[in-house]
N, C-alpha and C positions, 0 to 999 in steps of 0.2 A: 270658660270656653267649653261647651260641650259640644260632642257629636249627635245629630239628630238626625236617627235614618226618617226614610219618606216612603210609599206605595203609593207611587202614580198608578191610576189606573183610569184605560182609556179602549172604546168596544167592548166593554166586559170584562178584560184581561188586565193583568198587570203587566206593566210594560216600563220602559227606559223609551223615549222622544228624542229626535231635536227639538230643542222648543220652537224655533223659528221655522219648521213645517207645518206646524199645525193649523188645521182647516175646520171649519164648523161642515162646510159642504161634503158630504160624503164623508164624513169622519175620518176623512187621511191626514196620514203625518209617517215620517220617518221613523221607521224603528230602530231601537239598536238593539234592542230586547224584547220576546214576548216570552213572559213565565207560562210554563206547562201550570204551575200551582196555584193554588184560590189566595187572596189577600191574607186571611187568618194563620196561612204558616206563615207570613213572614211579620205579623204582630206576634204572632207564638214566639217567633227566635226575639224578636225583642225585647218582648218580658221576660221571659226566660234570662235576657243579656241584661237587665234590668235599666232599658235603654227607654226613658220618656220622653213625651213632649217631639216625637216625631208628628210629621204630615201626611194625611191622606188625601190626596189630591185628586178629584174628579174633573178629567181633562175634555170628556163631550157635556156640550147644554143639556140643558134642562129643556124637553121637545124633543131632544134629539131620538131617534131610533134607539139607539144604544143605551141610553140614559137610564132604564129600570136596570139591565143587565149590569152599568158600574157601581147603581145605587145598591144592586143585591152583595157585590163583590167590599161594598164599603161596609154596611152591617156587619159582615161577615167578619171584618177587622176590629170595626167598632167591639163590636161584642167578646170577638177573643181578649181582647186588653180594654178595658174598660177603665174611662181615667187616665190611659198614657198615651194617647194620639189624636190629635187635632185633626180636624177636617174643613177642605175647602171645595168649591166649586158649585154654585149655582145659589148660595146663601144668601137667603135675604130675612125682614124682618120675622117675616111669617111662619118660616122652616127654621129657623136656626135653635129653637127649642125642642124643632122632633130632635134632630141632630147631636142633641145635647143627652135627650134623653135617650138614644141610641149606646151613648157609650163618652160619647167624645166629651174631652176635657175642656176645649175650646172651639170655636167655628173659625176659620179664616175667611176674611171676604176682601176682595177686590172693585169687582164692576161693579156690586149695587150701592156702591158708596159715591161709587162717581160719574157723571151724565149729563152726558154734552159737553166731555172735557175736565168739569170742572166739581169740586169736592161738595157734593149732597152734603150738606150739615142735618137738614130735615131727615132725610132717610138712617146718617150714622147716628144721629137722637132719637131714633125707631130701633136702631140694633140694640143701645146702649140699656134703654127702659126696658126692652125685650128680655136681657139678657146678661145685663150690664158688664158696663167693658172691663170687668176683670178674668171675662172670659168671651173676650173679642182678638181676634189676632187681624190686625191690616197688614194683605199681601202689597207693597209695593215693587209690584215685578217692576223692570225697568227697562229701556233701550235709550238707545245714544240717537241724538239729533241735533246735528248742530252744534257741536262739543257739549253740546249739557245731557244727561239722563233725565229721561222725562218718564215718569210713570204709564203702564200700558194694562189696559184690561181685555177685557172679552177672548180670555185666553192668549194672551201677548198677543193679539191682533190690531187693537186700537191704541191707537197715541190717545193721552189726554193732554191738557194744557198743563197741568201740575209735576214740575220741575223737582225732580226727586232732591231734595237741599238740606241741610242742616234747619231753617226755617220751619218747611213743610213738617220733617221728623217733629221737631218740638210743638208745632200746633196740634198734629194730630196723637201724640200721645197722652193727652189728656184725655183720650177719649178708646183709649184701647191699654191690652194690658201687654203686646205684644208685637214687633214688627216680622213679616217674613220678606225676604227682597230677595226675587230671581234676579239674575240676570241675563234677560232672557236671549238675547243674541249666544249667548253663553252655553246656555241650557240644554244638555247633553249632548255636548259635543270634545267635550273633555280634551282642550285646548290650553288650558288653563284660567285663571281667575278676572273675572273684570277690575283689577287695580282701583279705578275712578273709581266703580260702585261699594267697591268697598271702604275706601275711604270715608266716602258719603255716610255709608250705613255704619263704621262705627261712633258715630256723630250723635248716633241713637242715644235719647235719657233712657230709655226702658229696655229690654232686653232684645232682644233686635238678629236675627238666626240668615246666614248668607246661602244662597243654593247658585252654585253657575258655574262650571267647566274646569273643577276642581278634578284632577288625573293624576296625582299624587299627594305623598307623604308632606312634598318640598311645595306644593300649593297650600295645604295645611300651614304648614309650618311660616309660609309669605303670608298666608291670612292672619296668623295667631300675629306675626310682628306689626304689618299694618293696625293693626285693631286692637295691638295690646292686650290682646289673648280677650278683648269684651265681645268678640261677636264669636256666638254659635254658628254650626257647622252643617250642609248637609251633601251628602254625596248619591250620587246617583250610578250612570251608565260605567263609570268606572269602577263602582267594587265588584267583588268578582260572584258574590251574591247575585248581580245583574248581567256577568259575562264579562264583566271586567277584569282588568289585571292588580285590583288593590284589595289587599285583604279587610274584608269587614272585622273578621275580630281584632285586626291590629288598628282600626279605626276604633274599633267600640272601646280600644284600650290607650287610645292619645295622649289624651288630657291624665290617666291616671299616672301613665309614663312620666310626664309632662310634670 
């Protein structure tokens, strides 16, 4: 079980969301944070904290107005730690090698895998040969419908038909080296943890990292027992890094506790 910080960043800035406000239109959404700082101090503190395999999350499309200004703010991180941070948003077959050769360890991808609902096998056998999936991470963000969690992209915007399950997990990891699962109803609003989706996601064969409405030591600690300490960790609007009331370094130092 490790801790894996994140650098959403969204307009240009680094920022803390609700996830369930976010707009393609006019690039609104809920703040609960915007950093004064550029992305690279807070890859700096992470290497420094020798914290890997964090996310860098690009929260506006690719077209959008904003788009060059979050792509400048992701270099920027990429290139401070090079090798210890993934990146996600807008990845498809054709980019995911600038991306690579920017810095980043891994690409995460979502939407261009899936369309019209249902799982592109054509387009993730374009990532794989691209890039191969030892350095693919599939985001399965997720929201509830219906009592089931169903997979959502286009920035938690869209439902697809693909039932986040024990099933789904095992098909698609043969084909990635990686899972990330928001859950995005969840998603900075530090509530506490989606229970369901975690269950789900420790069901994961391959390593498999949880992000959604963690606001304590004691949601850590419900994660680490649901999951039997197999899913990684990520924290957001609640450390105090983002204005929160949790400490980052007692986070970066869990598992060592532990």
């Amino acid at each position: 079980m490790r801790f894996r910080p994140c650098i959403d960043i969204h307009n240009g800035k680094v920022k803390q969301i609700v996830g369930s406000s976010l707009k393609d239109e006019g690039g609104e959404a809920a703040n609960n944070f915007v950093s004064d700082k550029n992305a690279d101090s807070y890859a700096r503190l992470y290497k420094e904290r020798g914290l890997s395999g964090g996310h860098v999350i690009i929260l506006n499309p690719r077209g959008s107005e904003h788009y060059e200004a979050d792509l400048r703010q992701a270099q920027l991180a990429l290139s401070e730690y090079e090798g210890g941070l993934q990146i996600g948003g807008g990845i498809t077959d054709e980019n995911a090698v600038d991306f690579l050769n920017m810095g980043a360890s891994h690409v995460i991808v979502t939407s261009y895998v899936f369309r019209g609902g249902e799982i592109d096998f054509a387009r993730l056998k374009k990532l794989t040969e691209a890039i191969g999936k030892e350095r693919l991470v599939l985001d399965l963000s997720c929201k509830k419908r219906g009592g089931e969690y169903y997979i959502v992209t286009d920035r938690w915007q869209k439902f697809t038909d693909t039932a986040l399950s024990e099933q789904t997990l095992d098909l698609l990891s043969r084909n990635c080296a990686e899972f990330l699962i928001h859950a995005a109803d969840a998603e900075g609003k530090s509530n506490g943890i989606e229970e369901g989706a975690t269950k789900i996601a420790a069901l994961s064969p391959i390593p498999c990292t949880y992000a959604g409405g963690i606001s304590s030591f004691n949601d850590v600690d419900k994660l680490r027992d649901i999951s039997g300490g197999r899913l990684d960790f990520t924290i957001g609007s609640a450390l105090d890094i983002f204005g929160g009331g949790m400490s980052f370094e007692a986070a970066a130092e869990y598992v060592e506790e532990k």
